[in-house]
C-alpha positions in Angstrom: 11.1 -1.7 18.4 10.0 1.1 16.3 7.3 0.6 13.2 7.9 1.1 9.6 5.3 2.6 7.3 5.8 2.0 3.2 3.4 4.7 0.8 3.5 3.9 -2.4 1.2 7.0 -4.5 -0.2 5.6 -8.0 -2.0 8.1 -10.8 -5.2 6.6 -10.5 -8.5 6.7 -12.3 -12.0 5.5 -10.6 -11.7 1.9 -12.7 -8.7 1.6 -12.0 -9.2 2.1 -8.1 -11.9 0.1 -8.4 -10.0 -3.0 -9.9 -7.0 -2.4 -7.4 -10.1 -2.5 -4.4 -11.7 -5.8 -6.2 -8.2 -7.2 -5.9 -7.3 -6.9 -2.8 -10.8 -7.4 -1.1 -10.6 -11.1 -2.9 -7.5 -11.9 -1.2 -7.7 -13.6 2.7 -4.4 -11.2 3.2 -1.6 -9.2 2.3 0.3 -11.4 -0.7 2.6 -13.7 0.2 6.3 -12.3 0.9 4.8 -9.2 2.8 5.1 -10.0 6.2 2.9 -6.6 6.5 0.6 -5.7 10.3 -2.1 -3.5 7.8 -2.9 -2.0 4.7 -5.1 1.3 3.9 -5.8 2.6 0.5 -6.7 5.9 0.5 -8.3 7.8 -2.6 -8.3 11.2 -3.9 -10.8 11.0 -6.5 -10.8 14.5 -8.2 -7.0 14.3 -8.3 -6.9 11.0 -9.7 -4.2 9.4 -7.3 -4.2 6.5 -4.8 -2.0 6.1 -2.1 -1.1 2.8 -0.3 0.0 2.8 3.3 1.3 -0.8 4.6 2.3 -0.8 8.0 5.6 -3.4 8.9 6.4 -4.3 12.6 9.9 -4.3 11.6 12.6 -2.9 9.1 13.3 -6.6 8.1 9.7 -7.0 7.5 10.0 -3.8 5.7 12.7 -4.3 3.3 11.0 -8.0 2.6 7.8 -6.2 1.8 9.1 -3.4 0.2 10.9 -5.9 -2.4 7.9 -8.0 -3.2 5.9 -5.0 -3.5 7.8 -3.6 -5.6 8.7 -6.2 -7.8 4.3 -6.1 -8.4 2.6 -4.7 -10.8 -1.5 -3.0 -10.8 -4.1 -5.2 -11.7 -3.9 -5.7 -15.4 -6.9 -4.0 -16.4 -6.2 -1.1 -14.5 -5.3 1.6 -16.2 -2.8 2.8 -13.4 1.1 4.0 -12.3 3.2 4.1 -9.7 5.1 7.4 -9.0 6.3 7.4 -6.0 7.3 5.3 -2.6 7.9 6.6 0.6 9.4 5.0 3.8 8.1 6.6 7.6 9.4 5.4 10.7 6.1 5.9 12.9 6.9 7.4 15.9 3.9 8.0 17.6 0.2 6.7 16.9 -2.7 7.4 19.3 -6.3 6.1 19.0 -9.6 8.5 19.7 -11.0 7.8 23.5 
């Protein structure tokens, strides 16, 4: 059964990357109604952006993920946006020996 991968890209300043890491680090998971495997933030500082990548074992997990996510908003004193979401099926991964 393939994999579903969800990127969501936010303009980003460094507080406001900060308040989205604080958030999620105080958290014992993803939030409830995301039914997701993992979750990496990745940061490009000079540019300002942040990209989330939240990895679903299913579609359905996908499409009940994708609806809670987006139905979120940042944290409130994070001067941030949304501006884009993106949808990959992975179909191949393969670890360092």
């Amino acid at each position: 059964m393939p994999e579903y991968l969800r990127v969501a890209t936010f303009d980003a300043d460094e507080h406001a990357l900060e308040a989205l890491v604080r958030e999620i680090e105080s958290t014992d998971g993803p939030p409830e109604g995301v039914p997701a495997k993992s979750m990496v933030v990745l940061a490009d500082r000079p540019g300002r952006r942040v990209r989330i990548a939240v990895r679903f074992a299913s579609e359905e997990d996908l499409r009940a993920g994708s609806e809670t996510l987006d139905a979120m908003e940042p944290p409130p004193d994070a001067a941030m946006r949304r501006t884009d979401v993106e949808v990959f099926e992975v179909v191949l991964e393969r670890h360092a020996s």
